[in-house]
Each structure stands twice: as C-alpha cells, then as structure tokens.
C-alpha positions as CSV (number, residue, x, y, z in Angstrom):
1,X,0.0,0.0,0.0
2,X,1.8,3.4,-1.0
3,X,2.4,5.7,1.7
4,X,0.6,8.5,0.9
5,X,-2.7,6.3,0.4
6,X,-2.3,4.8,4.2
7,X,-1.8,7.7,5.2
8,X,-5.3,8.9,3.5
9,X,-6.8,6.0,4.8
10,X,-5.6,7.0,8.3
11,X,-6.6,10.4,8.5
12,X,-10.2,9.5,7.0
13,X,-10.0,6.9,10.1
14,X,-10.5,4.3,7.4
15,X,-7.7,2.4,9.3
16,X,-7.9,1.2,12.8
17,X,-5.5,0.7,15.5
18,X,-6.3,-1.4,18.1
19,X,-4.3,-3.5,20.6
20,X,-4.6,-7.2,21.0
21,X,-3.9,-8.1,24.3
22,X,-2.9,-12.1,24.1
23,X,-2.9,-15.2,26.6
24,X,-3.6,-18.7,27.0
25,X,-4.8,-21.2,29.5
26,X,-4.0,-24.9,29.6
27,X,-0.9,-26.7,27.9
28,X,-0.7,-28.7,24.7
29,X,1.9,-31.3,25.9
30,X,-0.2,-32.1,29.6
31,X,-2.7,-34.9,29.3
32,X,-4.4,-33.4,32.6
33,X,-5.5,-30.5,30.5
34,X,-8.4,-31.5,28.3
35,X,-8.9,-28.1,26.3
36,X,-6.6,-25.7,25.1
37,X,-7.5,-22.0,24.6
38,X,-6.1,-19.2,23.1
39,X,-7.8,-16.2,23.9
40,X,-7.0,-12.2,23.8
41,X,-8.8,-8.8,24.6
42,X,-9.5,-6.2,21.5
43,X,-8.6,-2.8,22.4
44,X,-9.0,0.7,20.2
45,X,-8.3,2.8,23.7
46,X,-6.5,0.2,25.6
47,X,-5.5,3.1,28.2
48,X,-9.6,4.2,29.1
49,X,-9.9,0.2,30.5
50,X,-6.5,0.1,32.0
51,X,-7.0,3.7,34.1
52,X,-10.3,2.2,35.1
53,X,-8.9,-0.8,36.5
54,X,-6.0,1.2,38.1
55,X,-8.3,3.2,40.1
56,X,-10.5,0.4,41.3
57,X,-7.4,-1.3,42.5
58,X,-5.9,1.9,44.8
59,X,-10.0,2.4,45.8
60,X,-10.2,-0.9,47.1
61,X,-6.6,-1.8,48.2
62,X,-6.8,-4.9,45.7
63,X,-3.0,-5.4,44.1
64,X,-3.7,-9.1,43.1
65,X,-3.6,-10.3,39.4
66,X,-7.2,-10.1,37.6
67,X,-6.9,-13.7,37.1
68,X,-9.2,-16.9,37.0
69,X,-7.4,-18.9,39.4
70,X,-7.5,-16.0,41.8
71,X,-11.5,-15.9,41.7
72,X,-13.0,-16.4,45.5
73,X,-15.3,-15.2,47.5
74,X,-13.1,-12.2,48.6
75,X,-12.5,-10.5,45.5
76,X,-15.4,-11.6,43.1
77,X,-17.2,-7.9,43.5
78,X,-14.2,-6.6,42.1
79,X,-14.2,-9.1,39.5
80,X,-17.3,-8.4,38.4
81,X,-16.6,-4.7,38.3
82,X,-13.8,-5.1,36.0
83,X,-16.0,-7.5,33.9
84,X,-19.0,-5.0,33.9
85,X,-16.6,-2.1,32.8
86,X,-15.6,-4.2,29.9
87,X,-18.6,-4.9,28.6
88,X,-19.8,-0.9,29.3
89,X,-17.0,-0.3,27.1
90,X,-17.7,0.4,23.4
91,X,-13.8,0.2,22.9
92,X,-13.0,-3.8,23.7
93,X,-13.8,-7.3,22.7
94,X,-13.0,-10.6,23.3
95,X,-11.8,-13.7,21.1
96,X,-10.8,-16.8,21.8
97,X,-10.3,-20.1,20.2
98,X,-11.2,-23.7,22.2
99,X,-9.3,-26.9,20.9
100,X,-10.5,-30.3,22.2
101,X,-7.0,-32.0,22.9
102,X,-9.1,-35.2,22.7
103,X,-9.8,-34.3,18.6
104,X,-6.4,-33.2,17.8
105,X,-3.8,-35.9,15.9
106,X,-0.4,-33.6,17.2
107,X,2.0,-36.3,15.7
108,X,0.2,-36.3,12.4
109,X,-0.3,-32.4,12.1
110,X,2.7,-31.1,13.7
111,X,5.2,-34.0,14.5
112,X,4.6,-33.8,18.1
113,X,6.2,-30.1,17.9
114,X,4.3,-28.3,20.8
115,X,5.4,-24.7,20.1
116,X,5.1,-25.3,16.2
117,X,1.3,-25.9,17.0
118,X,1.2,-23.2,19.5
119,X,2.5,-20.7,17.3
120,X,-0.1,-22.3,14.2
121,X,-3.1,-21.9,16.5
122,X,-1.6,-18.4,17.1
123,X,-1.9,-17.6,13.5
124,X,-6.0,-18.9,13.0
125,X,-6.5,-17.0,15.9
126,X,-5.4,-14.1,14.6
127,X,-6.4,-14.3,11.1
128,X,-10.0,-15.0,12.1
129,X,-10.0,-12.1,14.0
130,X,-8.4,-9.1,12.5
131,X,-9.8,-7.7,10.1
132,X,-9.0,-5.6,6.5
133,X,-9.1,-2.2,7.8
134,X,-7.0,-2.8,10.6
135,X,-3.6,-2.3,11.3
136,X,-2.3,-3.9,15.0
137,X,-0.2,-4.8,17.8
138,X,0.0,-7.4,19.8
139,X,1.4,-7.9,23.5
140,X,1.5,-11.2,24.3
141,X,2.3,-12.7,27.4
142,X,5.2,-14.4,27.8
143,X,5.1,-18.0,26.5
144,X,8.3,-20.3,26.9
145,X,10.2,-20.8,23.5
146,X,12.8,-22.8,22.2
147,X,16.7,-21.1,21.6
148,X,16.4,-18.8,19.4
149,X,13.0,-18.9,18.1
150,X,11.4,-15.7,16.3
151,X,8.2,-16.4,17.7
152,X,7.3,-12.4,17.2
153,X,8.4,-12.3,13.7
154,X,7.2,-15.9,12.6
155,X,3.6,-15.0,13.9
156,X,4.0,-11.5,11.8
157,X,5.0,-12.5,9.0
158,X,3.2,-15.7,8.4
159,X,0.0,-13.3,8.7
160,X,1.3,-10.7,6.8
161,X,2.7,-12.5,3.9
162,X,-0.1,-15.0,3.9
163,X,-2.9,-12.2,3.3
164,X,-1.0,-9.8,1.6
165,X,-2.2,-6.7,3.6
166,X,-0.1,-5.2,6.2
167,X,-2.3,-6.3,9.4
168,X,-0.1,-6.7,12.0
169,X,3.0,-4.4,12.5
170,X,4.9,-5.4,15.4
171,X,4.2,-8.6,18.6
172,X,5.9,-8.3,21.7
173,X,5.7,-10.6,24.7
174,X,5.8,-9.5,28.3
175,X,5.3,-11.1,31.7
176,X,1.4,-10.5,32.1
177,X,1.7,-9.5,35.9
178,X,2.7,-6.0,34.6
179,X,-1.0,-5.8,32.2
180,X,-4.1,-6.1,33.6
181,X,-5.5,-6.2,30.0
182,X,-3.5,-9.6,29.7
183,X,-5.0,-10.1,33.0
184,X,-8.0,-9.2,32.0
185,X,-7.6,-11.8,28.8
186,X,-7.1,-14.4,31.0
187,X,-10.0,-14.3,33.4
188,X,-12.8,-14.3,30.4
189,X,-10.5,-17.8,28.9
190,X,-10.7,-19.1,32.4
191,X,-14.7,-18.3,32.4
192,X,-14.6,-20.0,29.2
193,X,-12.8,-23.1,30.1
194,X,-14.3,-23.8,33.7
195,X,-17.7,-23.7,31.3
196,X,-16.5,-26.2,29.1
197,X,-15.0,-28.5,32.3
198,X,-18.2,-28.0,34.1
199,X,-20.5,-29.3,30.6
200,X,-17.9,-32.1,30.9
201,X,-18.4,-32.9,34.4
202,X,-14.5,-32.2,34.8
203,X,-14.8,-30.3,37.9
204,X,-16.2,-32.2,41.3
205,X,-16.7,-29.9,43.4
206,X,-17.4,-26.0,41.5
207,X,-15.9,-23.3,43.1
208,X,-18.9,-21.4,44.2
209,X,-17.2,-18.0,43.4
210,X,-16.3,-19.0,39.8
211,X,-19.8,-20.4,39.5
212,X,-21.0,-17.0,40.2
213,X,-18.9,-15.4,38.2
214,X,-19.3,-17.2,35.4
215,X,-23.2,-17.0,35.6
216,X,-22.4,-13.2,35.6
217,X,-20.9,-13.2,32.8
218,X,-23.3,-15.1,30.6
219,X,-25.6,-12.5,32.1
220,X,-24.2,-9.8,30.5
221,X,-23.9,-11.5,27.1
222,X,-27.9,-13.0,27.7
223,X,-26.5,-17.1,26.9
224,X,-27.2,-19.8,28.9
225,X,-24.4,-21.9,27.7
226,X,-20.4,-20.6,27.1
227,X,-19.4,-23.9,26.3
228,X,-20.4,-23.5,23.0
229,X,-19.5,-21.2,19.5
230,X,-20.7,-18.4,20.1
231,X,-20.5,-14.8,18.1
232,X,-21.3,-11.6,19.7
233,X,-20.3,-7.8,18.9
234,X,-18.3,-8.2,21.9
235,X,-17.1,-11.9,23.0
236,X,-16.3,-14.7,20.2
237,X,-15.8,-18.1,21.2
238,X,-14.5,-20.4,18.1
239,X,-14.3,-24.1,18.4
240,X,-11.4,-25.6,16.5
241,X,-12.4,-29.3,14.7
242,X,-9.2,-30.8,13.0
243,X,-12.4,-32.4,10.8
244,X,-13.1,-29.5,9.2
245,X,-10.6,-29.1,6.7
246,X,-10.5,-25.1,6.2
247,X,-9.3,-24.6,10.2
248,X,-6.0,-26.6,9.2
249,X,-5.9,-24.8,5.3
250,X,-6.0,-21.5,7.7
251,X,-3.1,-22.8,9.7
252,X,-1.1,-23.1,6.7
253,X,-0.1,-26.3,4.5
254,X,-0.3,-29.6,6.9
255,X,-0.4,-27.1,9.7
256,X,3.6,-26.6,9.9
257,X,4.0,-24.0,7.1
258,X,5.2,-21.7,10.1
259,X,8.4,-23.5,9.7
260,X,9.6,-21.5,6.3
261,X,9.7,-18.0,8.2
C-alpha cells in the first residue's frame, strides 16, 4: 500500500489501530488439561480500560492479578466490576479459540512439535479475527520458546505474507503481571474453560465464586451456555475441529508451514 494512500486512509479513520492483548490457558503437551485455549482482549483505547482498573485497584486496596485462578469469595465484586466495565466499554472485545486436545492428531499435524502448534493456532486465531481495515499490535504474554525462536516475527510475518495486507506491525511478549489487559484476557478464557469443564463434568466440586462469576458473565452477554461457538459484537468463542478441513488450510499447508519463516 503506497504511503501516501495509508496515510489517506488513516486520517479519514478508514484504518484502525487497536491492541490485541494475548494469553492462554492450559498446555498442549499435559494430558491433565483436556482443552486448550487461546484467547485475547481487542482494544481501540486500551488506556480508558486500564485507568479504570487502576483506580479500582488503589480504591479498594486490591494489588492481586485479575486472574481466573485467583476468583474467590473475597474478591469476586471486584471481578465483576472489571468484567461490567468491559462490557460498558464500546472500545473492547473478546476472542478466543477452544481446541479439544481429545480431537487433535499432534503427531500427524505437527510432529509432536508443541510450540510449532502453539505458534499455528496463534496464526488462526489471529487471522480469524483481525480484520481488513486494521492495522495492529500485539502484547503477548510471555510463553516459553525454544533457543532462538522468532516467535514475534514468525507470527507476523506468516500473517502478513499469507494475506497480503499489512495487518499486523509489530508482537511483543511480556510477563502479564505488569498488564491487567493480559489479565484481564485471562480471566474471560478461564470463564470460558471452567464452562467447558463444568459441561464435561470435569470439575467435582465447583468453586462457588467462579460459578457466580461465570453466571455473571453469561448475564451480560444474555446465553445460557459458554461452552459453546458463540459470536457476539463483543465476546467470540471459536471451536477448532481438525475435521473440518479449512481450520488446518487457515493454519497453513499440513499445519507446519510456520516453519519457512
């Protein structure tokens, strides 16, 4: 795209922005972990959110990481506050992308190469999210890599070069106890996934705070089921099937076309 016509396109706000805000839950290499999700928070004004949440913290003393595994009784109403701002917020979404383990062939697709399929479910995330008229970032938390992987670049460039638009300019990763937006991220996944465990009677014994956390949330988005697809202005939840055949063409050839950048 010449210069002068992005920057047209920019001043005519034709081109947005935002921040993806990107995070995980659950491991592809642990047989204890029956789903895997990739999930991230959309942000055109990242800072409005993140003031918000910094001044609820220093109002109420609370310092803790806005996380799912930190849900309980003492802090849920400041949970829910965070999770009512978000969804007040005309500026944010939510995306995230649930792979049965179960469903998933890793020695067939990716040779048993964890990180090679981390990395490819990366890339359908983000190509199923971003869209044409957007230009974005990405801060990412920090996910172990092998020596001297270009996770960052790889990532970019795959999605770059793959759709032939400039979508994503730079990825950085970061240790998410600095972001509450990573933080943030992570507690709608974890909602997500302790839906999904619950429909799959993983969980014995339901954390009562969780349970009213999540109800909360499916409040606000009027379901009565997360463990499901679901598509809303605001909160996506994809379900990956290696069976259908254009999730793997999205990933690239066989699912390991990553390894060329």
């Amino acid at each position: 795209m010449p210069d002068t016509l992005l920057r047209q396109l920019f001043l005519n706000r034709a081109i947005q922005t935002p921040v993806y805000f990107f995070d995980e839950t659950g491991l592809l290499n642990n047989d204890t972990d029956k789903f895997f999700i990739l999930g991230m928070v959309k942000s055109l004004r990242p800072h409005i959110l993140t003031d918000y949440i910094r001044n609820l913290r220093d109002k109420a003393h609370f310092y803790d990481e806005i996380k799912w595994k930190k849900v309980n009784a003492k802090n849920l109403p400041i949970m829910k506050q965070i999770v009512d701002e978000f969804f007040r917020s005309a500026n944010n979404s939510f995306a995230c992308i649930v792979l049965d383990k179960a469903h998933m062939d890793f020695k067939k697709h990716f040779n048993n190469d964890f990180f090679r399929a981390y990395k490819s479910f990366t890339v359908l995330l983000l190509k199923k999210s971003i869209t044409p008229n957007e230009i974005v970032a990405i801060i990412a938390d920090h996910y172990s890599t092998p020596p001297k992987d270009e996770f960052e670049a790889t990532v970019r460039n795959f999605v770059n070069d793959h759709t032939k638009e400039l979508l994503i300019h730079s990825i950085i990763r970061i240790h998410s106890k600095g972001c509450d937006m990573i933080q943030l991220a992570d507690l709608l996944m974890g909602a997500v996934n302790y839906a999904f465990k619950l429909k799959n009677k993983l969980i014995l014994n339901p954390n009562s705070a969780k349970v009213e956390l999540l109800e909360h949330i499916k409040n606000e988005l009027k379901v009565n089921d997360l463990a499901r697809a679901l598509y809303k202005d605001k909160f996506n939840i994809i379900l990956f099937s290696p069976a259908i055949k254009k999730n793997l063409q999205a990933m690239g050839p066989t699912a390991n076309a990553l390894q060329v950048h």
